[in-house]
N, C-alpha and C positions, 0 to 999 in steps of 0.2 A: 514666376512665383513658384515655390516649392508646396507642395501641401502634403502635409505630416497627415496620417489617420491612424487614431489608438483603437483599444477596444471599448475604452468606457472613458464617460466624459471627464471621470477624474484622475485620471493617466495623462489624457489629452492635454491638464490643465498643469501639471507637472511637467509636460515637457516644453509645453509654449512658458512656460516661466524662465524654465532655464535656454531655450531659445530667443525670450527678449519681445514674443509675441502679448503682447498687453489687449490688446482690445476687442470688447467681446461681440462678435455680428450675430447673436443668434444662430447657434448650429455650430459655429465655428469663431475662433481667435487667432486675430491677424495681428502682424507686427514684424517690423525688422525682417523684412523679405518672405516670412511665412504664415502659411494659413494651415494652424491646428483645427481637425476636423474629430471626430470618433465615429462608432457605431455604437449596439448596447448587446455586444456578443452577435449573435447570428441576425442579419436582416434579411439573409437570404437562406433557400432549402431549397434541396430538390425537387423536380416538382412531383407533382400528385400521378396517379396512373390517367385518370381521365384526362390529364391535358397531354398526353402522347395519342391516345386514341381513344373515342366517345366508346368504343367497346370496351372500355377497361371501366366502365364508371359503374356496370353494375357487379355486382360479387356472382361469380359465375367459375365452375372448376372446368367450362368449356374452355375459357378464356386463359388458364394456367397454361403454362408459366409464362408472365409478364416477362418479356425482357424486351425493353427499350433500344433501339441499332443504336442511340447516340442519349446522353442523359443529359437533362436541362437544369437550370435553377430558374427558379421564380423568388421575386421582393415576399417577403411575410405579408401576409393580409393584416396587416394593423395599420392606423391611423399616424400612430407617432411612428411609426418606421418609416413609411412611408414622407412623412414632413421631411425628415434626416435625410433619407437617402436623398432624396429632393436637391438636399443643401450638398450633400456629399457631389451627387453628379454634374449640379453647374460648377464645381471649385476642382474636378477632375477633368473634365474636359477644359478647361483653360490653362490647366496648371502646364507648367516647366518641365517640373520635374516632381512625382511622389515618392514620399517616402512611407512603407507600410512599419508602422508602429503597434502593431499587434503583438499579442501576448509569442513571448517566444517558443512557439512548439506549433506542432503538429497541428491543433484543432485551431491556433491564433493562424496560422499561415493561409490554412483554408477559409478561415473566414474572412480574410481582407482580402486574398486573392477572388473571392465570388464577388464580391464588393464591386472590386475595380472591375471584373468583365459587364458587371450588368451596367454599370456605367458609361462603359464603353471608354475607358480610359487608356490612349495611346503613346503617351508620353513614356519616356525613361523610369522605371521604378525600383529605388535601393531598401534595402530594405536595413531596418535598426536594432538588433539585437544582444540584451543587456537581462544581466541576472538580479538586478533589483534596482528601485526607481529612484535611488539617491539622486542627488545631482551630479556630483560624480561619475555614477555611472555612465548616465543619461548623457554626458558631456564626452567619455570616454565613450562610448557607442556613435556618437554623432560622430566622432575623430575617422570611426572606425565603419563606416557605411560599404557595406558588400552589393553590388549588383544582385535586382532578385533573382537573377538564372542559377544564382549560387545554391540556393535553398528551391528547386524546381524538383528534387527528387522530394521531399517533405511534403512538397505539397501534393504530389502525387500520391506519396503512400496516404495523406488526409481524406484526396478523393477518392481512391479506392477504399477507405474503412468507410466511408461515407456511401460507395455504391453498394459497397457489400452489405452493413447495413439495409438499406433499403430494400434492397433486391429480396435478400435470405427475408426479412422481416415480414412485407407485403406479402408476396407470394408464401410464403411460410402458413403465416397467419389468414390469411384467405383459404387458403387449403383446409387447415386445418378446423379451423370454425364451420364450413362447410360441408366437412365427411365427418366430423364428430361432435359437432357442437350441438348442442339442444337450446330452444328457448329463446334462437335469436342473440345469443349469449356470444361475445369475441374469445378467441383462445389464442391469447397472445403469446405469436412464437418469437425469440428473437437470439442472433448467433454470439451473441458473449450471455444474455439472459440464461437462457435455456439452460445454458452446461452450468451456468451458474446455480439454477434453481436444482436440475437433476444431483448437486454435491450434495447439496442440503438435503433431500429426499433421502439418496443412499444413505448417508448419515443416520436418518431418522429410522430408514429400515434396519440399518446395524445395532442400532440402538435397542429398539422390539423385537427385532429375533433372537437377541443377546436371549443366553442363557447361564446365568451363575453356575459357576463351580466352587464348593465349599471345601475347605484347606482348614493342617491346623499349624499352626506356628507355633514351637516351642521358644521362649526368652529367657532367659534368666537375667536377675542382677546381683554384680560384682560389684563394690565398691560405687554405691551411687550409680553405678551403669549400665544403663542394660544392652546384653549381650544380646544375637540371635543365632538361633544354630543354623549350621551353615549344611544345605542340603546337596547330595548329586543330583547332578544331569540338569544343575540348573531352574530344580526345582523350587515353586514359592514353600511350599511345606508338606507336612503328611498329608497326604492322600487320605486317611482315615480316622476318626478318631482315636479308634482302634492302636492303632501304630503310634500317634504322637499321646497319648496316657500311658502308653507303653517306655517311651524315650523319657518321659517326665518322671515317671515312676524310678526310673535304671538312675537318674539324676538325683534324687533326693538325697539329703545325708553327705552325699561322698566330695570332695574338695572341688574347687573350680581352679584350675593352675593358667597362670599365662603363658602361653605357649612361644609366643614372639612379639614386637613390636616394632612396628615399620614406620619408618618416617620418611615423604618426600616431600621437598622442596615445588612448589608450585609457581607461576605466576598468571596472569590475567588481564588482560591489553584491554585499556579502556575502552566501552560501547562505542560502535562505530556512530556516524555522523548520521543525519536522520535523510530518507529520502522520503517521498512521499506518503508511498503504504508504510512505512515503518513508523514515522510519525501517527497516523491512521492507528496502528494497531497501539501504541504506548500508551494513545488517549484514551481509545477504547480499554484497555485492560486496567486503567490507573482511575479513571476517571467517568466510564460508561457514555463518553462522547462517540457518538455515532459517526462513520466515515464521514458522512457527509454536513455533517456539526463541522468534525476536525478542518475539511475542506475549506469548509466558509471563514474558518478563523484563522486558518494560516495564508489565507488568498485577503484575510482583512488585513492583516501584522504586512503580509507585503507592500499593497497599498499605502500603510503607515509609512514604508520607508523603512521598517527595522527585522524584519528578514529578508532573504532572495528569493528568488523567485521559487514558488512552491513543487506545481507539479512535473517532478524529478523522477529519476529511475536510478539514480546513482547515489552511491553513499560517498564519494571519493571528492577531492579535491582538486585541480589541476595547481600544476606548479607555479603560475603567477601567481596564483592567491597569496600563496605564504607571507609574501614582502608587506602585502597590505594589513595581515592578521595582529602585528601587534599595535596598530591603531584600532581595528576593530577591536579591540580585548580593552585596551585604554580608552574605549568610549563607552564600557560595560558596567559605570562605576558605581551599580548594586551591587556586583560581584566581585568588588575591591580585596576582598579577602584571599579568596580562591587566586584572583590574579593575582595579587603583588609576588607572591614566591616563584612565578613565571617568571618575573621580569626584572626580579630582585638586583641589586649590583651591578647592572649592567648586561647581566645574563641575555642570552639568546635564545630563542622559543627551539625548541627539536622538532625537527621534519620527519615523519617518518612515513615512509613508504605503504602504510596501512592507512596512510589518511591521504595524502597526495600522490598522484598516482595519475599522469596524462591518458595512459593507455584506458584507465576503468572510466573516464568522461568523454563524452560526445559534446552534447550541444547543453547541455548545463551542468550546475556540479550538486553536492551533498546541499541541503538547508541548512544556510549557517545564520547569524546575526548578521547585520551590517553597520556600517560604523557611524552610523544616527544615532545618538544619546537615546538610549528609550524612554528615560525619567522625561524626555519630551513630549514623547506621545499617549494620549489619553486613551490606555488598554483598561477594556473590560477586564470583569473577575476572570474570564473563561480565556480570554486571550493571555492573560497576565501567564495561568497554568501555563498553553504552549508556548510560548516564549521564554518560559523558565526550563522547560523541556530542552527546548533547540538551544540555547544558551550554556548549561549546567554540560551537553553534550558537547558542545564547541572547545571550553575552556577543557572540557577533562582531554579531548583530543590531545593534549599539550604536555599531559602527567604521563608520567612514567608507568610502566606495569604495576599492580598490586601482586605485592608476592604473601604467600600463604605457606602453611607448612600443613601439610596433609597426612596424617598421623591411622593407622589401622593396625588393631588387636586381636592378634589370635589367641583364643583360648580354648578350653577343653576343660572336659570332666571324664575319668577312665574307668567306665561303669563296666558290671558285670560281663554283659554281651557285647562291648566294644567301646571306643572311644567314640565320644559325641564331640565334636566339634563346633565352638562357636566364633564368632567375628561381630563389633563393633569400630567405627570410623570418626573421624570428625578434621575440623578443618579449624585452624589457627593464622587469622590474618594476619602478619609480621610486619608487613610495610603497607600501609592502605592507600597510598599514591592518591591515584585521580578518585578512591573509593571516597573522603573525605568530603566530596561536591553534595554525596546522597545523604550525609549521618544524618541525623533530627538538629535541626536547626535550635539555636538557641534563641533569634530574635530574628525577626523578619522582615526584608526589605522592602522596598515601595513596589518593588516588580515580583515579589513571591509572595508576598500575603495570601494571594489563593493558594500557592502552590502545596502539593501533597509532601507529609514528613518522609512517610516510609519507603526511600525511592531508593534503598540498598540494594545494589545490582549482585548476581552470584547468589550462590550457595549460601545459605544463613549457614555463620560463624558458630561449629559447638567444640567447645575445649572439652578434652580427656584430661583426667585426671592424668599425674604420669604414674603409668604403670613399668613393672620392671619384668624383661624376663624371667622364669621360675618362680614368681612370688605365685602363695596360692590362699587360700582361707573361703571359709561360707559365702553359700552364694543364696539366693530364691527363685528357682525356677518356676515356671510358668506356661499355660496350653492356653492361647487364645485362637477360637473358629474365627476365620475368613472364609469371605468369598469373595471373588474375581468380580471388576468391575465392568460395566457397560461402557463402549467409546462415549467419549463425549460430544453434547451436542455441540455445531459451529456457534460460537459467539463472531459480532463482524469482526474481532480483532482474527481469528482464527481463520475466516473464511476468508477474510483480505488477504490474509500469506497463502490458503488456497488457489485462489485464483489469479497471483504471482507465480506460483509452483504448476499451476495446470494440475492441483488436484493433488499433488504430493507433498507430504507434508516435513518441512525438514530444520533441524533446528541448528545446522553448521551455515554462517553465514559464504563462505566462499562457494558451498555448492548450492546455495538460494542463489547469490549470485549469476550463477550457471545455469538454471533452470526459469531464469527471467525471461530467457529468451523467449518461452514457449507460454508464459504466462495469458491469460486469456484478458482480454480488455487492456487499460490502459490506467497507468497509475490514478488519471486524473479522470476516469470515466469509471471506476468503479467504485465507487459511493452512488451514483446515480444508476447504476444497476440496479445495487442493494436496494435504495428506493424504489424505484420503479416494482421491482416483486410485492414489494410491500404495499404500493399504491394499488395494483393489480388484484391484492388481494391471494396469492402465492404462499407466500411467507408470514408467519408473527412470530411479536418477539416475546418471552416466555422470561419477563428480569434481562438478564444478558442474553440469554442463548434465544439460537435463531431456529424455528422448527417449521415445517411446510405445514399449508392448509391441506382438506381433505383436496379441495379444487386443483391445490400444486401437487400435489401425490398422483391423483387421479392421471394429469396431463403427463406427467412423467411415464409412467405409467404406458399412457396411450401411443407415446414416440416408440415407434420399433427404428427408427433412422438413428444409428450411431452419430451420424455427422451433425446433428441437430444438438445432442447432449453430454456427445464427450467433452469432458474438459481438456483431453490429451489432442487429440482430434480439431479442437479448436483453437488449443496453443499452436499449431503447427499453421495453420492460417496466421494466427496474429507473428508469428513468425516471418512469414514470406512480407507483412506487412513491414516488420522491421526490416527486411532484407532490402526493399524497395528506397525505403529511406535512405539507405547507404548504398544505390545505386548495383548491387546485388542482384536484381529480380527484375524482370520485367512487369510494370504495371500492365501492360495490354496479354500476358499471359494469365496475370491475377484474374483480371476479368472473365478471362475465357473461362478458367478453371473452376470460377463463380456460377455463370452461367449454366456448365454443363452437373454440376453439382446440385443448383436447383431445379434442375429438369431432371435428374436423376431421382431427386426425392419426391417429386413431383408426381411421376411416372409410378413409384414403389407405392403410393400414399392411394394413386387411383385404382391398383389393381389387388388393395385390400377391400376382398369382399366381407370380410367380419361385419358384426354389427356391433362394433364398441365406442361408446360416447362417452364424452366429458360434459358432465354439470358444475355449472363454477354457480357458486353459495355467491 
């Protein structure tokens, strides 16, 4: 007998259907040679400090640094886990042959693989790996069943973000509550939290130590438009008021002449394909969905069957996809519009190297649609939005650049004490290609009803009049004061591309690309950060924006250990964890370097004689 295990019973029930397995035994569905089992996510954890050694049970800084010679798992202490596993282990110890049908990544690997050791299961195990639960797929993944020694480095780098965790966490947090805690109060440290909370902190210190600087801008308008004068060395404006009453004054009365007018041709390659945090941040900026909102509704739409699998790291496509894309596009048919001029005559969809791309995907690809009707599946108002998101972005993949015509005037005025020079720009969309997906909707489909109108990507479109060189005639100048503004705080869309970047912030997508590497957490693990600060009491949210408690300031504060709260520092860890994955790195060096890391800071933490404590509110 073959036994299948998912991660949730309603994957389980999707693949015993398209297996043939019909009958339901309580825990599990048998049929046609298989027994479909699941789990409900994790039924197992590592275990606690007091079950390696009765000296670990009490909070003691004689006892630091905990490090266990060999790490165990133990079942969850709950009742229905317990039932399950129950079912799980009589139907792994008999079985033939399993097949782990967990989520395909990193955290699904490790939790089926903990599954089967505490079951003691010794049988052959392939394992099933599919980017979304059509039948189809699921039919093509069963075709396609890889021995699990294939995916043995995955689950390594799982167990290692899993020790590391633990290790840095307990010991961290033990320590730390201990030399600075007041009140019996926990001071929860932890190695993706912490750099995550100290960004937000800095932030909020740049923010309060900010000091405005007041400027003054001279404008003038010519013809309906206003000019700005254009300063040296890259200055925003005068320096003094002084100075700029002075330029305005020399401006009055005398002619405003065109000096030149420059026109370049542009274009603009439609938004790439969504991956995880990118999806994450679109919701959050369009729609004030929090990561872990966005999370739960594009891990629902997968389950539906009508997108792939969620949590991703890639924007890219790999090259099989293509053949299958204009079925998925002809099963989109709310978006009949948009498609039909793809597919018009007989036409051929274009591939381009900016969306399919084998080398940019590993083991999954971009969030696309799948080619399930969606007018089938009963989406909420909230799912309706992301799926018109991943959809709107799928099909424009297919459009051609938007080209633009980017237009800049130089002018001048030849006053007494010198020529003032000014500059106005604007932009002329010419061909709006895949721009067309974003205009304002004139009538709304079954699947966009929620959806937002103003989703026009780019630079909003401002026409110049045309001006000519040497025309010249009255103008109205003008001195408005400025001041310099304060950074802005992180909102989660802002902090999510943080903690991709390891803290730098950057708006070219090929060098985010690049700087994934070093990104802190994991696409699919940071929303439950974000919460977790928040649960902690850390962090609140202020409308959008994300700002530390006195309690998260304070703790920040109190770390003198870089390694605890760089974000660079800690990208370079989640690093060696991706390197692991690709067979790169040695896991048993990971460890080491873990070990001696929390004994280091361990060591720095006891022989702080200060007397500085944290009060958490």
């Amino acid at each position: 007998m073959t036994v299948c295990i998912a991660e949730k019973p309603s994957v389980a029930r999707d693949i015993a259907a398209v297996l043939g397995a019909t009958h339901d035994r309580g825990g599990f569905i048998e049929g046609n040679g298989y027994q479909v089992t699941w789990t409900f996510g994790h039924l197992c954890e590592l275990k606690e400090p007091a079950e390696y050694s009765p000296l670990w049970r009490t909070w003691s800084l004689a006892q630091l640094p905990m490090l266990p010679p060999r790490y165990g798992i133990k079942l969850k202490a709950d009742k229905g886990v317990e039932r399950q596993f129950a079912v799980i282990e009589k139907l792994m110890q008999a079985a033939d042959e399993i097949v782990n049908c967990g989520d395909a990544g990193q955290e699904g690997e490790l939790i089926q693989r903990w599954v089967m050791q505490k079951a003691g299961a010794t049988c052959p195990v392939k394992r099933l790996w599919i980017s979304s639960l059509t039948e189809e797929s699921i039919r093509e993944g069963f075709r396609n069943l890889k021995a699990q020694d294939h995916y043995q480095s995955l689950y390594e780098a799982g167990l290692c973000r899993a020790i590391g965790d633990w290790t840095l966490g307990i010991n961290a947090t033990r320590l730390y509550t201990l030399r600075y805690g007041v009140n019996r109060q926990v001071l929860s440290i932890g190695r993706v939290q912490t750099p995550t909370l100290a960004l937000i902190v800095r932030r909020q210190q740049e923010i309060d130590d900010f000091h405005p600087e007041t400027y003054w801008v001279l404008t003038t308008v010519y013809r309906d438009t206003t000019f700005t004068a254009v300063m040296d060395d890259d200055e925003r404006g005068y320096r003094t008021a002084e100075a700029g009453q002075k330029a305005l004054e020399a401006t009055r009365d005398l002619p405003f002449t065109v000096d030149d007018v420059q026109k370049k041709a542009g274009r603009e390659a439609p938004p790439r394909l969504f991956d995880l945090t990118s999806l994450q941040v679109e919701c959050n900026r369009r729609y004030a969905y929090s990561a872990d909102t966005t999370l739960s509704l594009i891990q629902s739409l997968y389950e539906k069957k009508v997108t792939t699998y969620p949590r991703v790291d890639t924007t890219f496509l790999p090259d099989d996809v293509f053949p299958k894309c204009p079925q998925i596009l002809a099963a989109m048919t709310p978006y009949h519009n948009f498609i039909a001029p793809l597919l018009a005559d007989g036409r051929k969809l274009t591939k381009s190297k900016k969306v399919f791309d084998n080398a940019k995907v590993t083991d999954h690809h971009a969030i696309i649609p799948t080619s399930v009707p969606v007018t089938t599946a009963a989406l909420t108002d909230m799912e309706k939005r992301v799926y018109d998101l991943i959809a709107r972005r799928f099909i424009g993949a297919f459009y051609p650049d938007s080209r633009y015509e980017q237009t800049t005037v130089l002018g001048s005025v030849q006053a007494a004490g010198g020529t003032i020079a000014f500059r106005t720009s604007g932009r002329r969309v010419t061909e709006p290609a895949w721009r067309v997906l974003w205009e304002r909707r004139k009538t709304a489909s079954a699947v966009d009803t929620a959806a937002d109108d103003d989703g026009k990507s780019g630079d909003e479109e401002r026409t110049l009049p045309a001006f000519t060189k040497g025309e010249s005639g009255p103008h109205a100048p003008s001195l408005a004061e400025r001041q310099t503004t304060p950074p802005k705080p992180y909102t989660e869309a802002t902090l999510l591309r943080a903690m991709e970047t390891a803290g730098r912030f950057v708006d070219d997508d090929d060098l985010r690309d690049a700087l994934k590497e070093n990104g802190i957490g994991r696409p699919s693990t940071r929303a439950a950060i974000i919460e977790t600060l928040f649960r902690r009491n850390y962090i609140r949210r202020n409308r959008k924006n994300l700002a530390p408690t006195a309690t998260g300031t304070e703790l920040i504060a109190l770390i003198h250990e870089e390694l605890l709260k760089s974000a660079e520092l800690t990208g370079i860890w989640e690093r060696k964890l991706r390197q692991i994955e690709r067979k790169e790195y040695d896991a048993a060096t990971f460890i080491a370097e873990l070990k001696q890391m929390v004994t280091d800071i361990v060591t720095a933490v006891l022989r702080d004689n200060s007397n500085r404590h944290v009060a958490v509110s």
